[in-house]
N, C-alpha and C positions, 0 to 999 in steps of 0.2 A: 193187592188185587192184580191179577194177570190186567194188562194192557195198560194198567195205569201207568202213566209216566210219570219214570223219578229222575233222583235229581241230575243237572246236568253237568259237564262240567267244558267250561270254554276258556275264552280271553274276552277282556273287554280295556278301555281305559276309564281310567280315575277323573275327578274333578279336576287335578292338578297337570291332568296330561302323562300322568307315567302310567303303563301295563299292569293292569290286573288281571290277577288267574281266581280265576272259580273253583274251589274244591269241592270235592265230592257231598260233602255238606250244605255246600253252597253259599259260603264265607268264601268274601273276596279278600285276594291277599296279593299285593305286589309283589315281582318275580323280578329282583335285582341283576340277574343273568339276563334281562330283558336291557335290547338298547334302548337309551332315551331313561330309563329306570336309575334313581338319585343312587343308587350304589352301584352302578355299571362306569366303567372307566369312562366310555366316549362321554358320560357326562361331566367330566373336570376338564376336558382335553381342549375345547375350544377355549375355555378363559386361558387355560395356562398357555395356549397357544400364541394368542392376544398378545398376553403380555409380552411372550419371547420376543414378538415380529416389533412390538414397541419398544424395547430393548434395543434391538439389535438396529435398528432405524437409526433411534437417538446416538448409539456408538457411532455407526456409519458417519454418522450428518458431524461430532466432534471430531473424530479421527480427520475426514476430510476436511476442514475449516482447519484445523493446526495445521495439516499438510500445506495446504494454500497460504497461511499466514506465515508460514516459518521459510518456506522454498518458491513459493509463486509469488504473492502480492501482499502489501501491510502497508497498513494506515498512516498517513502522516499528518501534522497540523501545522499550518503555514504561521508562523509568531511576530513575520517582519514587515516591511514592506520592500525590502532589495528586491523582490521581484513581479513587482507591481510593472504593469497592469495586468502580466499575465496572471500572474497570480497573488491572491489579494488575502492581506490578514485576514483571519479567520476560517481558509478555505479547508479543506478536509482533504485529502490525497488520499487516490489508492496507487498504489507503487507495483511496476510489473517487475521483480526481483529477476527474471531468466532472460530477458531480452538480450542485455549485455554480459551476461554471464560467457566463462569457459566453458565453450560445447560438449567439451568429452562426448562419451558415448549415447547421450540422448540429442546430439545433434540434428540426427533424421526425423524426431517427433517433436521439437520443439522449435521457434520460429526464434533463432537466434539472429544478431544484427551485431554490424561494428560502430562503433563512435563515431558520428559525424557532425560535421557543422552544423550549429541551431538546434542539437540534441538537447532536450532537457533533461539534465541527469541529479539523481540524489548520491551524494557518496559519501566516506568519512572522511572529516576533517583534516586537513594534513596533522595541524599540530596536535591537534587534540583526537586520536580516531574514535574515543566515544560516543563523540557528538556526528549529528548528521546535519548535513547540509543542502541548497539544492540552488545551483546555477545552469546558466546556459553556455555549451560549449562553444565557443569562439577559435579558439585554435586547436588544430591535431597535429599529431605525429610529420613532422617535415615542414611546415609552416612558418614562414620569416615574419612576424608580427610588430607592429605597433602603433602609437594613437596619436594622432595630431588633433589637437578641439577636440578630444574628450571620443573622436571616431576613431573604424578600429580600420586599417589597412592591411592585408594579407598579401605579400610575396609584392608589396608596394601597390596592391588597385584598393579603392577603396573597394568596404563592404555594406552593400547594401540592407542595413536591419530596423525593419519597420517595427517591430515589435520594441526597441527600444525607449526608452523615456528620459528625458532630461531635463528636470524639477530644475529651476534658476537656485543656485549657490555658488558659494563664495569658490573665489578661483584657486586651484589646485593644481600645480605645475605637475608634482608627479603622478596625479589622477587619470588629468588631461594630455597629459604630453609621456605617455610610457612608454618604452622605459628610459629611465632619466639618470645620469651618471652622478647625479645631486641628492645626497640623501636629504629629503623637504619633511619628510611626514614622519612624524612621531609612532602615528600607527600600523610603521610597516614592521615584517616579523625582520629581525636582523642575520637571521639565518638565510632567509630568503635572500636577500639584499647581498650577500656576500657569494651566494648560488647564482644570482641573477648574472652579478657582471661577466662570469666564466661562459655564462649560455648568448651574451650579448654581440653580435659582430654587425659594425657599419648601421649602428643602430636601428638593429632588427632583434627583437627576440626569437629564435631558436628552437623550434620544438622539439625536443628530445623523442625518440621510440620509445611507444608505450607510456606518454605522459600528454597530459592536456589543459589548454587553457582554458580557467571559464572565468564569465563575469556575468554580474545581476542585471538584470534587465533595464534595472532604475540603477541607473551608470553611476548620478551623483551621490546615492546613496545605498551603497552596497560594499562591504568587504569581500573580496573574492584575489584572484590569481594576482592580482597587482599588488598584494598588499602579505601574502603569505605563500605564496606559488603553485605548481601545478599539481593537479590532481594525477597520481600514478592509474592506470587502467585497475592495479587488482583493490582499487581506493573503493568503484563502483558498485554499489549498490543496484540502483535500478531506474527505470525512467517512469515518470508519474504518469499516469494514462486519465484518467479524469480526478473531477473533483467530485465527489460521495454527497459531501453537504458543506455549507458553509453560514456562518455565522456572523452579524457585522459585533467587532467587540474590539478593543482596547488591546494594540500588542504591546509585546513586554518594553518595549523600548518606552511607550508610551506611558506607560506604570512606573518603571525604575529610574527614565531620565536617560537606560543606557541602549545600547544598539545589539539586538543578539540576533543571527541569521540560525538560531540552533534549531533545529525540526524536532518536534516532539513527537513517541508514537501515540497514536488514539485509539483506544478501543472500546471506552462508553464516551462515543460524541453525544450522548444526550447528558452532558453535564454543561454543556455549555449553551443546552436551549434558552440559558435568562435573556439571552442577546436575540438582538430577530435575526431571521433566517432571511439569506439571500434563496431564495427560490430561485430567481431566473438563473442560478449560477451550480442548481443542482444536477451533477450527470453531464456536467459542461467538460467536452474532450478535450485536453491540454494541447497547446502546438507551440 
């Protein structure tokens, strides 16, 4: 019939939210060329999108972290007591690897420094460079050194070290009175001992260029430079900048019966939560 109206044909949307087309008939039909429509591209593109940026985060965030562990800073675990009170069995170390490092060409972006007195430095062992260890430096480069009562005297003044500790034991001439033309101690390294008396003048030791003395903080009990000699500068590792976490527990000396200053690295410190946690000694800045 003239004026009747027939059928229409438009757009509308679905129950689901996707574009419907009206055909001439008047059967709706989805129009997958339509955006937002489950077979149109912009509809996969936000998950696959997702994911990439969640990808690409998680690479960032390991990439950076091995960068920092392997060239910037890395975990250490204090095993002894040589270096009580500053630092105490069980503490956790994060170590700045670049501080003491050779500047080469990133000198202007990185805040390098040279070894000085009261430096807390980790480095490798002389005898053994596997092992890591970590004293405070006493003597540098140029320095006439040595100890009367267990104190240390530089270029003959004494020096003043408040941080040091001196637990009562049995007396130790070569401990207390270094360096000594008497070989007393069983535990010194013999190489050392035969190095020593060449560096030795008008009973002073000697700092050699580019080598350094160090000793544990708990004097009476500590292996260090008196006992196996000086740490060379390319020996250095890095200086400990705080402690992360710390744990009160049992060090190995205290387990085996024997004395080991060896640094362990850490990297799941929660194997050692059976112990309590020294909180007040968490994020505690080293000096």
């Amino acid at each position: 019939m003239i004026g009747e109206p027939g059928p229409s044909v438009g757009a509308s949307t679905s129950a689901e939210g996707e574009p419907v087309v009206m055909d001439a008939s008047g059967a709706a039909t989805t129009d997958p060329s339509l955006p937002g429509a489950a077979g149109h591209p912009s509809a996969r593109t936000p998950h696959h999108h997702e994911v990439l940026i969640l990808m690409q985060t998680t690479l960032t965030f390991l990439v950076s972290a091995l960068f920092v562990l392997t060239f910037i800073a890395q975990p250490y675990r204090i095993p002894s007591g040589s270096m009580e009170n500053t630092l105490l069995i069980g503490d956790f170390l994060l170590v700045n690897k670049v501080v003491f490092a050779n500047p080469g060409p990133w000198k202007p972006l990185l805040a390098y420094e040279p070894v000085r007195h009261d430096d807390i430095v980790v480095f490798h062992y002389p005898i053994n460079p596997s092992m890591y260890l970590v004293k405070r430096v006493i003597g540098v480069p140029g320095d006439e050194l040595h100890l009367h009562h267990g104190l240390v005297y530089i270029d003959g003044h004494y020096r003043n070290e408040p941080y040091a500790l001196y637990i009562p034991s049995y007396a130790n001439a070569f401990r207390d009175e270094f360096p000594t033309s008497v070989y007393t101690d069983p535990g010194v390294s013999s190489r050392w001992w035969m190095q020593m008396q060449q560096s030795v003048h008008n009973g002073q030791l000697r700092i050699p260029a580019d080598e350094y003395f160090v000793l544990g903080d708990n004097r009476n009990d500590s292996l260090d430079s008196r006992y196996w000699g000086l740490v060379p500068h390319q020996g250095i590792v890095g200086e400990p900048l705080l402690v992360y976490f710390s744990v009160v527990t049992a060090s190995r000396s205290e387990i085996t019966g024997r004395t080991s200053d060896r640094l362990a690295h850490e990297y799941g410190w929660w194997n050692s939560l059976a112990g309590a946690a020294r909180w007040s000694r968490i994020f505690h800045v080293i000096r």
